[in-house]
TORKOLFI-540063 format. One record per residue (C-alpha): residue in one letter; residue number from 0; x, y negated, z. Coordinates in nm, 3 decimals, decimal comma, padded with zeros to 5 digits, m for minus. Layout:
BEGIN
REC  sevo  kolvo     east    north       up
REC     A    NUM        X        Y        Z
...
! end
This chain:
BEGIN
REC  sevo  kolvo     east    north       up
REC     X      0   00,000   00,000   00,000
REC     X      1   00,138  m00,300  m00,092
REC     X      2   00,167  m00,649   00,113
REC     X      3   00,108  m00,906  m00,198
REC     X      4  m00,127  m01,179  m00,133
REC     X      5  m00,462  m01,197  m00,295
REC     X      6  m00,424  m01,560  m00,310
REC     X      7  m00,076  m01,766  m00,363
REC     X      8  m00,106  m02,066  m00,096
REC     X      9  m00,156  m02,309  m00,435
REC     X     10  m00,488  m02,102  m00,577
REC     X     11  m00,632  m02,111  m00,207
REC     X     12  m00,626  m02,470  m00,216
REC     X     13  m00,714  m02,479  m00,541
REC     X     14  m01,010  m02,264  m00,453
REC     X     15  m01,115  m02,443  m00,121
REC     X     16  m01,079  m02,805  m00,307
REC     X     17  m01,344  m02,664  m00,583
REC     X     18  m01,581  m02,593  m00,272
REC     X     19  m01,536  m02,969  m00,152
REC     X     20  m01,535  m03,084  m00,512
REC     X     21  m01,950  m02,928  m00,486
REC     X     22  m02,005  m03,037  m00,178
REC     X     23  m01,924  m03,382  m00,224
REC     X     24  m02,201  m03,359  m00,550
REC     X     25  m02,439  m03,201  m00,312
REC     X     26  m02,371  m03,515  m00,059
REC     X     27  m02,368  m03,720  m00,354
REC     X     28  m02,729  m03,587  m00,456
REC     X     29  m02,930  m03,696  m00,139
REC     X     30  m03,067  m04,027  m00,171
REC     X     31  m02,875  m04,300   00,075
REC     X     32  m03,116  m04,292   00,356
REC     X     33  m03,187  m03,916   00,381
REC     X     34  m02,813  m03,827   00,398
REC     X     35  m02,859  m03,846   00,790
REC     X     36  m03,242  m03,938   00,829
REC     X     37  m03,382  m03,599   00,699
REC     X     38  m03,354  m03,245   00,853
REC     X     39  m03,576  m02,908   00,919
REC     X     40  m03,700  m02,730   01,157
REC     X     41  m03,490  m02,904   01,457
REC     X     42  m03,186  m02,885   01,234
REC     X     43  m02,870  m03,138   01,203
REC     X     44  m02,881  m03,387   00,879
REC     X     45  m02,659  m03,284   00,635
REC     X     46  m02,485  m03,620   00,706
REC     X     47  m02,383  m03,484   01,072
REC     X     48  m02,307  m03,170   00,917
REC     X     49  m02,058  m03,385   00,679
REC     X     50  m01,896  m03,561   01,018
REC     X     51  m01,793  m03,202   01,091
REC     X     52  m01,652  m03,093   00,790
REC     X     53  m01,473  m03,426   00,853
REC     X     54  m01,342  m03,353   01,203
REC     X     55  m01,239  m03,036   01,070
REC     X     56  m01,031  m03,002   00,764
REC     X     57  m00,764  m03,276   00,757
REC     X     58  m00,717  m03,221   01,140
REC     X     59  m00,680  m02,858   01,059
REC     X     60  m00,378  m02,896   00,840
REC     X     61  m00,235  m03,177   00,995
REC     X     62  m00,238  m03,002   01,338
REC     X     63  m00,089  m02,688   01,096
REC     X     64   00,189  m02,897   00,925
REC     X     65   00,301  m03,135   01,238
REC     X     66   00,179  m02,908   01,573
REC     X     67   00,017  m03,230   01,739
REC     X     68  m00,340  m03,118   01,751
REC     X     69  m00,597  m03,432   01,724
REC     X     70  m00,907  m03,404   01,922
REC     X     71  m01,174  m03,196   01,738
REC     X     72  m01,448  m03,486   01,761
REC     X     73  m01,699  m03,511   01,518
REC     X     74  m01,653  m03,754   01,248
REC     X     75  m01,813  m04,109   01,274
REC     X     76  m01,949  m04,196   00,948
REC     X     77  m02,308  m04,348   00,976
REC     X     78  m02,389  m04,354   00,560
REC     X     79  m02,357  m04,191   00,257
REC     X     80  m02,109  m04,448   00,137
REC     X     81  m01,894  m04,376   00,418
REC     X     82  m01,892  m03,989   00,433
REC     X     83  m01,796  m04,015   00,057
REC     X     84  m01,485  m04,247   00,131
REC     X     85  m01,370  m04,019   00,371
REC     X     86  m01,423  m03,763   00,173
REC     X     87  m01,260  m03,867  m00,108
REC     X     88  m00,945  m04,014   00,154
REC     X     89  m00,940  m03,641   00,311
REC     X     90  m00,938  m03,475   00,001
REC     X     91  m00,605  m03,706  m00,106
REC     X     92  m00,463  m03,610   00,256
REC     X     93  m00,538  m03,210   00,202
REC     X     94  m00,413  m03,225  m00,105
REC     X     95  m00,076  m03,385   00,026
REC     X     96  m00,028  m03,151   00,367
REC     X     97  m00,108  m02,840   00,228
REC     X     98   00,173  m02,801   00,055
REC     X     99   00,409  m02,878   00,356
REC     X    100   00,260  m02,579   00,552
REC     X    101   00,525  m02,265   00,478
REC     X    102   00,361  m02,011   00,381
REC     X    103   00,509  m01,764   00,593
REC     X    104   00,333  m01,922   00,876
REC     X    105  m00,030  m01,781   00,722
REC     X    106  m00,040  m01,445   00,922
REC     X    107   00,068  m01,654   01,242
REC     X    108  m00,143  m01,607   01,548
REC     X    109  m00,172  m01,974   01,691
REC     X    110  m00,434  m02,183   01,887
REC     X    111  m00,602  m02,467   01,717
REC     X    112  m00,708  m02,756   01,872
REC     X    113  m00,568  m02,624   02,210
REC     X    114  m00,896  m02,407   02,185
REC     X    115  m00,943  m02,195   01,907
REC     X    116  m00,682  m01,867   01,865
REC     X    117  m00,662  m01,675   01,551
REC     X    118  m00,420  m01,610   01,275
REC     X    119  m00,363  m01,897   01,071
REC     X    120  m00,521  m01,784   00,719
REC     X    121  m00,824  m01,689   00,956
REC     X    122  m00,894  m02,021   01,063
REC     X    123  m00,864  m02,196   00,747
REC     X    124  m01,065  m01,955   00,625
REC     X    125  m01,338  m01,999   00,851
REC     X    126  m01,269  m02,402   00,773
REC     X    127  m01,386  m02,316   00,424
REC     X    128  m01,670  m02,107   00,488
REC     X    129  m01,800  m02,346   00,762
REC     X    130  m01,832  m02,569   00,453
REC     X    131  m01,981  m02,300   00,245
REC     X    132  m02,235  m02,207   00,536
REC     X    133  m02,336  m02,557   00,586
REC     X    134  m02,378  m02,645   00,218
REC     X    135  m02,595  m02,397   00,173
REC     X    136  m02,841  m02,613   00,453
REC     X    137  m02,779  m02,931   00,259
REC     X    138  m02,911  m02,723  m00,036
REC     X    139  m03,251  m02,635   00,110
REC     X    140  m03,303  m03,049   00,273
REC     X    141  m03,236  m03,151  m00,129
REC     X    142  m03,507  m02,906  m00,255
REC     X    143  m03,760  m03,007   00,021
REC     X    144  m03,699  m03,356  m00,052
REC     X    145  m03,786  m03,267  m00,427
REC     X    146  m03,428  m03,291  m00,595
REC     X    147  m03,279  m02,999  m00,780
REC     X    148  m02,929  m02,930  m00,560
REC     X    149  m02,558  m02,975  m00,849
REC     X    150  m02,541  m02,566  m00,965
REC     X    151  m02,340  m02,393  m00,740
REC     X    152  m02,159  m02,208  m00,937
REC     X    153  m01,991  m02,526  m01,094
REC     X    154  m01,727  m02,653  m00,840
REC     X    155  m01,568  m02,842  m01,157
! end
């Protein structure tokens, strides 16, 4: 059996900035006062859901790349105008850190945030699907507000 990656460290964030590439259209998609006015069933906005994917992925790396672990608050953009700057600013950062994390550290057991203990590829991994999960909620507000969610098979 052999030890190969299924992913090189470069097609797993190529893969994980095509998920925040849709996500940002699916923020994108919900009209400016519904982005954190509108939610179901005693569920989060999508915007609050956003603040976390915020307090989450440049954090993650950064903490990965320097060791100094910011505080995992939750992000504190109030509109749709400001989730997508940050978005857009976060996905400039990722793209910048990720490369300075070696990928021999991926299989690393280490504690995140002073609080959460897993191997390294585990954690960003459950970064990712957080997103994925939580999408997947901002997908069902946009179709009970009446708009048709960006496919979600096109993370162009």
């Amino acid at each position: 059996m052999s030890d190969s990656a299924f992913l090189t460290q470069a097609a797993a964030l190529t893969h994980w900035q095509a998920h925040r590439r849709l996500t940002r259209r699916v923020i994108a998609a919900f009209p400016d006062d519904q982005l954190f006015g509108y939610s179901v069933g005693g569920m989060r906005s999508f915007g609050e859901m956003c603040n976390e994917f915020l307090s989450m992925t440049v954090p993650m790396t950064e903490g990965t790349v320097t060791g100094s672990w910011a505080s995992f608050a939750e992000g504190k953009a109030k509109t749709k105008s400001e989730v997508l700057a940050a978005w857009d600013a976060d996905t400039a950062k990722l793209d910048a850190l990720w490369p300075k994390i070696e990928a021999s550290r991926f299989p690393e057991t280490i504690t995140a945030f002073g609080q959460y203990t897993g191997k390294l590829n585990d954690l960003f991994m459950y970064v990712i699907d957080n997103e994925i999960h939580h999408r997947a909620q901002g997908y069902v507000y946009l179709r009970a507000l009446g708009i048709t969610p960006p496919a979600f098979e096109d993370r162009s």
